[in-house]
N, C-alpha and C positions, 0 to 999 in steps of 0.2 A: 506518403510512404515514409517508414521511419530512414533515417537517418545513417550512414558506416560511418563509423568513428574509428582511429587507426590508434594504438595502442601499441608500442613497445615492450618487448618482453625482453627476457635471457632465459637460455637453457638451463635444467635442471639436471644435474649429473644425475641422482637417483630418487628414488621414493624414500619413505620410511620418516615417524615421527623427529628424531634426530633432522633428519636434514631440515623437514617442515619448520624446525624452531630455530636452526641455524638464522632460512632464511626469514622469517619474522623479527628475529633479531638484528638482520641487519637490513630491516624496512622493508621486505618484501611481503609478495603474499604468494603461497605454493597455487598453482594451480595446473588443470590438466586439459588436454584437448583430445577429443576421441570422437568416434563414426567415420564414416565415408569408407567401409572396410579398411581402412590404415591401422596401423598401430599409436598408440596412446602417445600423446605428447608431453612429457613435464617442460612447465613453465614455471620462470617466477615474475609475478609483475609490481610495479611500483605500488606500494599501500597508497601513497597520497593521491595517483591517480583514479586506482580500483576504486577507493573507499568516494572521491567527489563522485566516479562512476555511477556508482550503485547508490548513493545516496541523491541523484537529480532526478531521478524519478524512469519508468521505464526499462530500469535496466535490464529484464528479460525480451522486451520486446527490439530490444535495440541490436541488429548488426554491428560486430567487430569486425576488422581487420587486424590481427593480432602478430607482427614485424618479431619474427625471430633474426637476426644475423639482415642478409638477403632475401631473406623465407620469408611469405607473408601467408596468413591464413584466414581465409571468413568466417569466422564462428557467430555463435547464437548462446549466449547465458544460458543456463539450466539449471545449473543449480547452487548457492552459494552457503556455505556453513559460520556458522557467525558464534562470536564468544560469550556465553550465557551472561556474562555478568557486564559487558561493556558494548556487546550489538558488533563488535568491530569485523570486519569479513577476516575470516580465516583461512579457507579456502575456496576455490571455484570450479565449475567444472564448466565446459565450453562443450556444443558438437559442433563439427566441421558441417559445413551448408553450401551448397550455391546455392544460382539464380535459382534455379527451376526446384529447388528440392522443398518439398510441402511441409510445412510445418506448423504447430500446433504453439500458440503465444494467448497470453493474458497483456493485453490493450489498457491503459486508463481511460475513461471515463471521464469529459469537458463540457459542461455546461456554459452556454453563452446564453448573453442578453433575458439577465434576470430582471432586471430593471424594468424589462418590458413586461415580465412576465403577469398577468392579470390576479392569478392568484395569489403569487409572491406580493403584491403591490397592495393585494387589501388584506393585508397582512400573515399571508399563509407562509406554510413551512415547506421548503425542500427535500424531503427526505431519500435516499440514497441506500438504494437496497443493492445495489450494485456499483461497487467503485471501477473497481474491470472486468471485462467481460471478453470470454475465451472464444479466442478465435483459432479458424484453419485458413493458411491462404502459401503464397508462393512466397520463399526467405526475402525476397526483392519485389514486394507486395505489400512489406508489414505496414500498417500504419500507424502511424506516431502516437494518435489517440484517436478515439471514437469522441465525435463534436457533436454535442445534441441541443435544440434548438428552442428555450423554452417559452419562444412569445405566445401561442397559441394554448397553453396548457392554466386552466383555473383550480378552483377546489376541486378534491375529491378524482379528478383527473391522474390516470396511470401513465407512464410511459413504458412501452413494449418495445422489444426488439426490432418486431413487425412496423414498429413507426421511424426504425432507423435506418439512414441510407448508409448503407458500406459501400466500396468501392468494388469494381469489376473483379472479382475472382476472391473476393474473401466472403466466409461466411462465417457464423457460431459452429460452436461444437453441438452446444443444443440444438435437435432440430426438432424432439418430440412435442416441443409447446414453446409458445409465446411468453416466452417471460418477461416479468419485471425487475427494470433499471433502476426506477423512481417513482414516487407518486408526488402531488403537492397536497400537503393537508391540511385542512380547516384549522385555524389558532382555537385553544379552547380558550371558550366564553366561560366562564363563570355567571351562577344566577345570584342575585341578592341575598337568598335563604344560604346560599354556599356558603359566599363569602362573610356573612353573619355567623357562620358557626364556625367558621376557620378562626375568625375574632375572637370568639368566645374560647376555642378549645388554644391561643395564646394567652388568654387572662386566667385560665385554669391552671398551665404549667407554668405560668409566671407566679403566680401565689404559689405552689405546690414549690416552685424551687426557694422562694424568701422563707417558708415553713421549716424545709429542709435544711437551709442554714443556719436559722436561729436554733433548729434544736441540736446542730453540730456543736453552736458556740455553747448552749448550758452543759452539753456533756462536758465538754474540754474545764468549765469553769466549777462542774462536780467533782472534776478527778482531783482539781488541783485543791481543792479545798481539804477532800480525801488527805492527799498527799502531805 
């Protein structure tokens, strides 16, 4: 189950771009809290925290407890706006959650015991069709990540949804087909004839570029004679 992390805030006297750049400037970062039918929360939270927040990994799937004053609130990431030119979060928006309340999260995706893995080992590849994968489950259900198990998987071998255990009361959102997480795939061989023309078609562009230089230097040494 993921993880509540408690997080310090302050009140936000009002909306509106102006205030948003106040508080940026003085190291905050605006953000807002809303659902549970209540009314809309402004918040401002520490940058140095949000940003190590959202940059450790998971941070939609993670429970807050978010400490206004004496007020404490359980939110759920949703949605984060970032500065085109620098990635830095700019603002956030949070919903209010409990235990029981269902909700809808993107999980990462852990691969263990590669080493064992028979296909990885005679020298096949990983490949990663899905880094997270969207789940529905209870806000006090999430899990931290989905751990998938790869001793048992060789070449050409998929791994499906259908092969993963989730925990008591979580499922996908997809439920019309079995999709795919991962496959491991075959390293490409090269045959002899290949790699003989791959050879070849280097000793052609390597003459074609010495060609190309030498008749760079005669021009250079026609102009100046011109000259």
């Amino acid at each position: 189950m993921s993880e509540t992390v408690l997080i310090a805030a302050e009140p936000r006297e009002r909306a509106g771009k102006g205030a948003a750049r106040a508080a940026r400037r003085g190291g905050l970062i605006p953000a807002v809290i809303y659902g549970a039918k209540k009314e809309p929360s402004l918040i401002n939270l520490p940058e140095k925290e949000l940003t190590r927040q959202f940059h450790a990994g998971g941070f939609f799937a993670r429970l807050y407890d978010v400490k206004v004053g004496s007020d404490k609130e359980r939110v759920l990431a949703r949605d984060v706006q970032l500065d085109p030119v620098s990635d830095r979060p700019m603002h956030v928006d949070f919903l209010r959650v409990s235990a029981s309340s269902k909700v809808t999260v993107e999980v990462p995706v852990s691969f263990i015991n590669e080493e064992s893995c028979p296909g990885l080992i005679k020298g096949g590849v990983l490949n990663i069709v899905r880094h997270e994968i969207e789940l529905a489950c209870r806000a006090d259900a999430i899990p931290h990540e989905i751990e998938i198990d790869l001793t048992d998987y060789d070449f050409g071998d998929g791994i499906h949804i259908s092969q993963v255990a989730l925990p008591d009361g979580v499922e996908p959102t997809i439920l019309d087909r079995d999709f795919t997480i991962a496959t491991i795939a075959a390293p490409v061989v090269h045959t002899e004839e290949e790699e003989a023309a791959e050879g070849e078609e280097e000793e052609i562009e390597g003459v074609e570029g010495e060609e190309g230089e030498e008749g760079a230097e005669g021009t250079g040494e026609e102009k100046a004679s011109e000259d």
